[in-house]
C-alpha positions as CSV (number, residue, x, y, z in Angstrom):
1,X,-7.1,-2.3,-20.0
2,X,-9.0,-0.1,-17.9
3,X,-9.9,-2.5,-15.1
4,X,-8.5,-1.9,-12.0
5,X,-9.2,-2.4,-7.8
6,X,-9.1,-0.2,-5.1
7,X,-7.1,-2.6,-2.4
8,X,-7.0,-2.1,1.3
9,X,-3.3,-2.6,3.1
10,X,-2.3,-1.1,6.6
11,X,-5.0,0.9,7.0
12,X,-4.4,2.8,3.4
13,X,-6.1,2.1,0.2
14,X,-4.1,1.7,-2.8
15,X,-6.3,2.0,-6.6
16,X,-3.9,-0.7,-9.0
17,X,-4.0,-2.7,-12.0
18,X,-2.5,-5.2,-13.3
19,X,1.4,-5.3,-13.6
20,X,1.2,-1.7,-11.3
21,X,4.2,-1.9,-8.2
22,X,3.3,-0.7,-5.2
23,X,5.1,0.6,-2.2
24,X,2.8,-0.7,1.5
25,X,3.3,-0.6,4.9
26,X,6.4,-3.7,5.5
27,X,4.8,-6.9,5.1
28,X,6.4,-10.1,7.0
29,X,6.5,-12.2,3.5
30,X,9.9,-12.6,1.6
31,X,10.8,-11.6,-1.4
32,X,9.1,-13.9,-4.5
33,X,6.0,-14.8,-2.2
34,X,2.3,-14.2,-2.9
35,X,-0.1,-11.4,-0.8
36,X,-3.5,-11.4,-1.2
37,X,-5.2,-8.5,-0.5
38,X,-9.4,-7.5,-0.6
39,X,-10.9,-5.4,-2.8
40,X,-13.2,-2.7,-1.6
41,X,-14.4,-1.8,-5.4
42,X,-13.6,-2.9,-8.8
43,X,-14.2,-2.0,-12.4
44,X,-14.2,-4.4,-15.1
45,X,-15.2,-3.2,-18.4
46,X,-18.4,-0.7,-17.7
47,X,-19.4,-2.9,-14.8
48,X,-18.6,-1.2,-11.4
49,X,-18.9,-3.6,-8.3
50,X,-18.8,-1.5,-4.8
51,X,-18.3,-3.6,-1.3
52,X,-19.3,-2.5,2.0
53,X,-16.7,-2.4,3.3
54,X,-14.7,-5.4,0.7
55,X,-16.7,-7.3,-1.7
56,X,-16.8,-10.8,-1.2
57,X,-15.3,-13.8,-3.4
58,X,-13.1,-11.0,-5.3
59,X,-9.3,-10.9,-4.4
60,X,-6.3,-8.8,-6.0
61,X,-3.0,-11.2,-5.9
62,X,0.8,-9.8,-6.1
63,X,4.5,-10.8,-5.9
64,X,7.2,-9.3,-3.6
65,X,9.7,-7.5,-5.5
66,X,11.2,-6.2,-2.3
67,X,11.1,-7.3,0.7
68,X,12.0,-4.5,2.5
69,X,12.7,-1.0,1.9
70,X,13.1,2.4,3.7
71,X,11.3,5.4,2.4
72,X,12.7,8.9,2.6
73,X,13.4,10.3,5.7
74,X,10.9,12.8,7.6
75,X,11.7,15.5,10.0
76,X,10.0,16.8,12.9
77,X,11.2,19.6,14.5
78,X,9.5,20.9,17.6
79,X,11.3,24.6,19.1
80,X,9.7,26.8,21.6
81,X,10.5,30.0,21.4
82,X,12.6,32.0,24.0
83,X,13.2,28.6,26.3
84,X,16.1,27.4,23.9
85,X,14.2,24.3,23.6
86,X,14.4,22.5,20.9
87,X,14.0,19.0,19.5
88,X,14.8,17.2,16.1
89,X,13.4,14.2,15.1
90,X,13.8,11.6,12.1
91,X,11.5,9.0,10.8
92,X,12.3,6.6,8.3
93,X,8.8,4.4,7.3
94,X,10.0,0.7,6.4
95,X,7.7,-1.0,3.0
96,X,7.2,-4.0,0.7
97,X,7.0,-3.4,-2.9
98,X,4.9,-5.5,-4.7
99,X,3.8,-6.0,-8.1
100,X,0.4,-6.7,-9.0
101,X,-0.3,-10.3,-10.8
102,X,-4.5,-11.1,-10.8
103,X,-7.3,-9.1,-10.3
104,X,-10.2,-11.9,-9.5
């Protein structure tokens, strides 16, 4: 079980297999629906395919296990010295989690 994909989602890449659960940028599909995402490369076996920039007729299906989520929060802080300004700023990224079904 050493075949795996390199998918493309938001503007990210994400290498899975099958039954892997991944955490991507908040998709609008609910919970129990397919995705189907492209796959940029793949490796079945020895054989290594390569696309430029997906390959075509190849697709990596999934499930939503959660339809939304919020990820830990991030802090920005901006200060400038000796003007006692200051500025603090939190970010919480929302995501799907999906669990990988078919690699095809």
């Amino acid at each position: 079980m050493n075949d795996y994909a390199v998918i493309i989602s938001g503007s990210k890449q994400y290498k899975v297999s099958i039954g892997d659960t991944i955490k991507t940028e908040k998709l609008n599909v609910e919970k129990g629906g397919e995705v189907i995402f492209s796959a940029s490369m793949t490796k079945k076996g020895d054989a290594i395919t390569i696309g430029s920039p997906i390959i075509e007729n190849t697709n990596v299906k999934g499930i939503v296990v959660k339809e939304e989520g919020k990820a830990k929060k991030v802090i920005a802080f901006k200060m400038k010295r000796r003007k006692g300004e200051r500025k603090k700023i939190g970010h919480r990224q929302r995501f799907s989690e999906i669990k990988i079904t078919e690699i095809s």
